[in-house]
N, C-alpha and C positions, 0 to 999 in steps of 0.2 A: 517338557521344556528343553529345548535342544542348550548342550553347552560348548561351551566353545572354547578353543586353544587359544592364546593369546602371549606373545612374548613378554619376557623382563625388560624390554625397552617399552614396551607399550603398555604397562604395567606401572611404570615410574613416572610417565608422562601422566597416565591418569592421576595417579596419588600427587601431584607434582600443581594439579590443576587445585586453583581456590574455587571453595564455593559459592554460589551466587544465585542469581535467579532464575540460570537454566540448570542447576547443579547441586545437589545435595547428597553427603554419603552420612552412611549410620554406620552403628555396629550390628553386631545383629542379636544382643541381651535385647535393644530399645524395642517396644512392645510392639506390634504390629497396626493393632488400632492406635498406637500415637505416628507410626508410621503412613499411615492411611490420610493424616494433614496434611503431607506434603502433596501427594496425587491429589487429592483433593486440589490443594495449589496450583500446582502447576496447570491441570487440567483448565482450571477455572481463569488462569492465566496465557501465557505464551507458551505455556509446555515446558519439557525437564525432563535432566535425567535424576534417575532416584538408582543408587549405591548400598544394597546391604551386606556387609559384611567387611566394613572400611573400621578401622577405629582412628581416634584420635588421641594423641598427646604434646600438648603445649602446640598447638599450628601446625604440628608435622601429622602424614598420614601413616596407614599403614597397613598391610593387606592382611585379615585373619576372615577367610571365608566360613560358611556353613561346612561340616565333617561329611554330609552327602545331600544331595537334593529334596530327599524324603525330611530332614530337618526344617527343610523353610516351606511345607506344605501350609502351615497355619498362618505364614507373611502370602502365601501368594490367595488362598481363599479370601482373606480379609480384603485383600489388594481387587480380588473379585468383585466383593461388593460394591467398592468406590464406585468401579464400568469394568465392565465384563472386558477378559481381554483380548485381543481382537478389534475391538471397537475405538477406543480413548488411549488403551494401554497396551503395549507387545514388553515382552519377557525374554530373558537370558539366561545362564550362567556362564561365567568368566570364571577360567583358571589360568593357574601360572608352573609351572615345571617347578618345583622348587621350595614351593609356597603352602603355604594352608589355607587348605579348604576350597569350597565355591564362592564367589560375592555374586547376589543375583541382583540382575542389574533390569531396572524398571524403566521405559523409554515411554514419557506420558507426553499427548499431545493436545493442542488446543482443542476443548470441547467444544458442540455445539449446544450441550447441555449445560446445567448447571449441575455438579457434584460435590457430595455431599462425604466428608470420614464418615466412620462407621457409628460413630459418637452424635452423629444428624446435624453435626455441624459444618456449616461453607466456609472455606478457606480460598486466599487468595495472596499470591506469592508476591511481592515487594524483595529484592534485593537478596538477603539469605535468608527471609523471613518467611515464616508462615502466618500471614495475618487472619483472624476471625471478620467475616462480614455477618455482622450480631444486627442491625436496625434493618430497620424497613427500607428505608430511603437508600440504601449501600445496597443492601439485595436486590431491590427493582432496580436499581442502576444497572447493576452484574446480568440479571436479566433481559432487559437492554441492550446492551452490551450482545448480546449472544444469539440476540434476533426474536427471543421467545414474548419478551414484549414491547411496543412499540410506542414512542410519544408521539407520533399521528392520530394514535385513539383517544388520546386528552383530550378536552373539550376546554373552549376556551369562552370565558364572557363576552362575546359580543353579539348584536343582534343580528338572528336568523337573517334579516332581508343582505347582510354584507355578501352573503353567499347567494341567496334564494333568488334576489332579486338582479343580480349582478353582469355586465357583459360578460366576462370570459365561461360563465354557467352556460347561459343565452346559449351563444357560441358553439359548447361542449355538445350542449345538446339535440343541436339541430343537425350536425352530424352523428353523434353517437346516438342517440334516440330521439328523434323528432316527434313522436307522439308523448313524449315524457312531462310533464310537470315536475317544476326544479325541487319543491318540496317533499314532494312524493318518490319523485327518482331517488335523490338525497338522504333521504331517511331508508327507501329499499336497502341502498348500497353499504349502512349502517353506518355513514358518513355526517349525520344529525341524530346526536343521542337527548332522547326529551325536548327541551327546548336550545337546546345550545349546539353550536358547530364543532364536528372535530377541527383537531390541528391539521390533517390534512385535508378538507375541505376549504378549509381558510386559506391552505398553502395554493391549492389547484387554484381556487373557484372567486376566493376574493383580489376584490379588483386593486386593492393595497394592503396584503397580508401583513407586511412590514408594519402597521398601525396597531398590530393586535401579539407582534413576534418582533419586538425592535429587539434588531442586534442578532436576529438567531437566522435569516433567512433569505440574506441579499449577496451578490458578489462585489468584491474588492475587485480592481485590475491596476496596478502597475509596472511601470517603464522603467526601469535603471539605463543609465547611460553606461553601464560597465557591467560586469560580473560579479560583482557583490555586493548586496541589500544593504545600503546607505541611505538613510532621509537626502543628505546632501550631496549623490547620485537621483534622486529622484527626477523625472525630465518636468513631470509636472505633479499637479495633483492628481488623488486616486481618482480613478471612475469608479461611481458606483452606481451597479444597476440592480431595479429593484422591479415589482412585479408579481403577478403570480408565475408560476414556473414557469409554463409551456411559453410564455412569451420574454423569461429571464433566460432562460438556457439557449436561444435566439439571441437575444440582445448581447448577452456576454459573450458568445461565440464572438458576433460581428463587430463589437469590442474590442477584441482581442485581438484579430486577425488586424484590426485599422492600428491599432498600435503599434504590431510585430511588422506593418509595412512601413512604419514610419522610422524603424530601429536601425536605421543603417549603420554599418561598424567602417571606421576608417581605420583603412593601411596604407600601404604603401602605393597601392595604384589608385587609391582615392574610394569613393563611399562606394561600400555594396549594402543588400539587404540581405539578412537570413531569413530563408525560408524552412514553413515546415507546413505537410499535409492538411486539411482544413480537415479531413474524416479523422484526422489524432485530437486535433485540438475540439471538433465536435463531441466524439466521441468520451471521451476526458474529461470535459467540463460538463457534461449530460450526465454521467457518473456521480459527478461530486454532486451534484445536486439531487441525483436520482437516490444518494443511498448515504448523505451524511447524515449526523445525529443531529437531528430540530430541538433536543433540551439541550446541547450546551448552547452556551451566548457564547456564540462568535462569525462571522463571517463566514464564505468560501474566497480565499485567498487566491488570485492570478497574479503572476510575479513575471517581466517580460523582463529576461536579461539580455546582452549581448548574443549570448551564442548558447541561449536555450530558457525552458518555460516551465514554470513551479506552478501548479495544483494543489493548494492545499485544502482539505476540507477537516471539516471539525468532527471529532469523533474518532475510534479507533474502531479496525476494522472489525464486521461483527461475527460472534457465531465462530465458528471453527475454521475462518477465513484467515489466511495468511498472505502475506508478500511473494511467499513459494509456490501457494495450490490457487492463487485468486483466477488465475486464466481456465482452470479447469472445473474448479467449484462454483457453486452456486447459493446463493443465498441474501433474501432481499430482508434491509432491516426495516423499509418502508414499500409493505406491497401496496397498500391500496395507494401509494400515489405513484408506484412504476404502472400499477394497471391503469389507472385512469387516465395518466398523461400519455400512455400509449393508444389512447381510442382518442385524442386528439386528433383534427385535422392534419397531414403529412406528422406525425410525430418524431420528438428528439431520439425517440429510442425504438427505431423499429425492429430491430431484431432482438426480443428478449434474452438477454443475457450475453451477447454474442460483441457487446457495444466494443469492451476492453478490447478482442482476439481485435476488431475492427482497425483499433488506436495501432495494436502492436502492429498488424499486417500492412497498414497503410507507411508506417515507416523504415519498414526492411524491404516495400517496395522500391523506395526511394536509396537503396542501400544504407540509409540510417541506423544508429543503435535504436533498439529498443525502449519503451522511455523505462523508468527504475520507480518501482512502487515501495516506498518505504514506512513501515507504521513508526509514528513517534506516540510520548507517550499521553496524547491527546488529542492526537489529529492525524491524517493520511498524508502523505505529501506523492506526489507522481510528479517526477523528472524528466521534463521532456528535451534531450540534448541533441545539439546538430552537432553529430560527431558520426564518423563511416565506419559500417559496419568493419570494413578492411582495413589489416592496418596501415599507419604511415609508408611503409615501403612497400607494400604490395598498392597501394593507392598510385604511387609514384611510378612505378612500372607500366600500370595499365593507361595509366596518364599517357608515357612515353611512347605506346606503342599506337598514337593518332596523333602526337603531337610531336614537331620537330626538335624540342628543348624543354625544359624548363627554371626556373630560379627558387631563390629562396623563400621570397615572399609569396611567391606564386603558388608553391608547395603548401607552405602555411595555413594558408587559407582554403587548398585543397583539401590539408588533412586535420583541419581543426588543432594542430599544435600550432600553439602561442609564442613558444621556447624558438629564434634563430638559432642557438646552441642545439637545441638538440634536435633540429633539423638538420643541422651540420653533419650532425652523428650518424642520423638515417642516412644521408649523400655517403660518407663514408664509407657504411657498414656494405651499401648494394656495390660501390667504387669495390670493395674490396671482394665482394662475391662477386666478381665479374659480371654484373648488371645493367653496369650505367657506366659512362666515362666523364669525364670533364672537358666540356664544350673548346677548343683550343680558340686563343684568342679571346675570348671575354673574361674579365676580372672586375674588382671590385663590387660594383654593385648591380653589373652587368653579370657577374659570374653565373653561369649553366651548365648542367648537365644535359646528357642525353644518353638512348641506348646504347652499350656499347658494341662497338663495332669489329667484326671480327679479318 
């Protein structure tokens, strides 16, 4: 395990850092299998870094590493067993010039497994805690949670014909298998266990899942007349569209887009609308539906503000998926309903996996940001913002150079700043790099810039 030099400034910064829930340091007496709780933890969580050879007294830290590398042989085997390392877990040593010892420093990251200390017990990290998930019901959660099992497989009391006999079955299968019989195809696909429906055959197949899934299965959509979620900003009541999927994920698209056209923002030259790509908003909203959690009760959340668009779905992301690695990893926490609602007619998600790259690339077409995927600690949210890739004073420039002038409000609403002050500032900063000059002859609210002129 390679170690590494490290200065007494960066040394003080770490000791200097409180612990919490991506963060825990030990000493290095505390045992290795009590040590193996927190990887566990973390693993089973959002990940962490784990510290041995940290002590504490009264709040303060303080550095007393391992005397050589061959001492923490029997922290790093145990550390082994948690997840091999390479896989969940990468390893260090840290020294300091001056200092004692080695602290080896354990960097764990979100699993797509569930791990286990070496004690056979799951742990799962809360704040500075290492909490035990001891019941059934916590562990199939965590489970869940991580993709390994799905509440699509639940089977739900309702009777067979809600599916069997049903249009959107019909439908399914006169495209996807026209010689099929819906009972027979249904139970092939292992989508009808004994006599009962899965939860995703109900979500695909039934003609009002919502009857049999209230509260776990439809989309919310509203309008603010401003930038901040206010009842008393609301323009009207929510929509809510309900359905089975392949025809919800349609409906709430074409929802969405009839609201964001009716969103117009006034300024100063009078009403505009903001626009944003229909392949982000497609792609985004087929997501949330495609891969939120169906056991918690609650909606997927469309939120149309001013000058951009909130996705919220229920559930946190699954498996070893992150905010950081989601465009590049893969993992579905509901297959049978991304495969089945893909052998629909034109379907919502035709290119497996590829939906999200779709969202991003349709809006650095349009020089937009990126939208911003954030887990919170129950649901996804995706941030879809009209704001330009470039910044304020580079936006103003390339303005400049097709347009004969520009003004303040005009800028504004070029560059998605709100602030007349600190569009002031941008005019300044370029006035002052020999950029731009000040329009002679217009003032007050006339006032403009232009190239400047040499």
């Amino acid at each position: 395990m390679e170690i590494v030099e490290i200065s007494v400034e960066q040394m003080l910064k770490l000791l200097a850092r409180p612990e919490g829930h991506f963060l825990d340091f030990k000493a290095i007496e505390v045992a290795p299998g009590k040590l193996t709780r927190s990887l566990s933890a973390f693993t089973n969580s959002d990940g962490g870094d784990l510290y041995v050879g940290i002590d504490e007294s009264d709040g303060v830290f303080s550095w007393r590493g391992f005397s050589d590398a061959e001492d923490a042989n029997g922290h790093i085997q145990a550390f082994e067993d948690v997840s091999p390392f390479g896989e969940d877990i990468s390893g260090e040593f840290l020294q300091v010039d001056g200092y004692t010892g080695l602290v080896l420093h354990v960097n764990a990251r979100k699993s797509r497994f569930v791990r286990k200390a070496t004690s056979g017990d799951v742990y799962k990290r809360l704040s500075a805690q290492n909490l035990p998930v001891r019941s059934d019901e916590a562990l199939q959660a965590l489970r869940r949670q991580k993709g390994l099992e799905s509440f699509e497989d639940e089977t739900l009391s309702i009777p067979l014909s809600e599916i069997t006999n049903s249009l959107p079955v019909l439908e399914y299968l006169m495209e996807a298998v026209p010689s099929a019989e819906p009972e027979i195809y249904l139970r092939g696909q292992y989508l009808i266990h004994g006599d009962r429906p899965s939860v995703a055959a109900a979500l695909l197949f039934a003609e009002n899942p919502q009857a049999a899934l209230p509260k776990r299965c439809g989309v919310k959509i509203y309008r603010y007349a401003s930038d901040e979620m206010s009842r008393d900003r609301l323009v009207q009541d929510p929509v809510t569209v309900e359905g089975h999927l392949y025809s919800q994920v349609y409906s709430a698209v074409a929802e969405t887009v009839e609201l964001i056209s009716k969103a117009a923002v006034l300024d100063e030259d009078g009403l505009r609308t903001v626009r944003y790509p229909q392949e982000t908003l497609h792609e985004i909203i087929t997501n949330a539906v495609l891969h939120r959690d169906y056991s918690v009760t609650d909606d997927i959340h469309v939120r149309i503000y001013e000058t951009r668009v909130e996705v919220e779905s229920p559930g946190r992301l699954p498996g070893h998926i992150t905010s950081a690695n989601i465009l590049n990893e893969r993992l579905s926490r509901n297959p049978n309903i991304v495969r089945h609602l893909n052998r629909f007619p034109d379907p919502p998600n035709k290119d497996v996996g590829e939906g999200l790259d779709t969202a991003f690339e349709s809006m650095r077409k349009l020089n937009l940001r990126e939208p911003e995927v954030v887990e919170r600690d129950h649901s996804v949210l995706v941030v879809i913002r009209h704001e330009s890739l470039a910044s304020p004073a580079q936006q103003v420039v390339e303005y400049l150079e097709t347009n004969p002038q520009i003004r303040n409000e005009q800028a504004r609403k070029l560059t998605g700043l709100n602030s007349e002050s600190k569009m002031k500032k941008t005019f300044e900063a370029l006035i002052q790099a020999d950029e731009i000059e000040h329009v002679p002859g217009t003032s007050g609210r006339g006032h403009a810039y232009r190239r400047k002129r040499t």
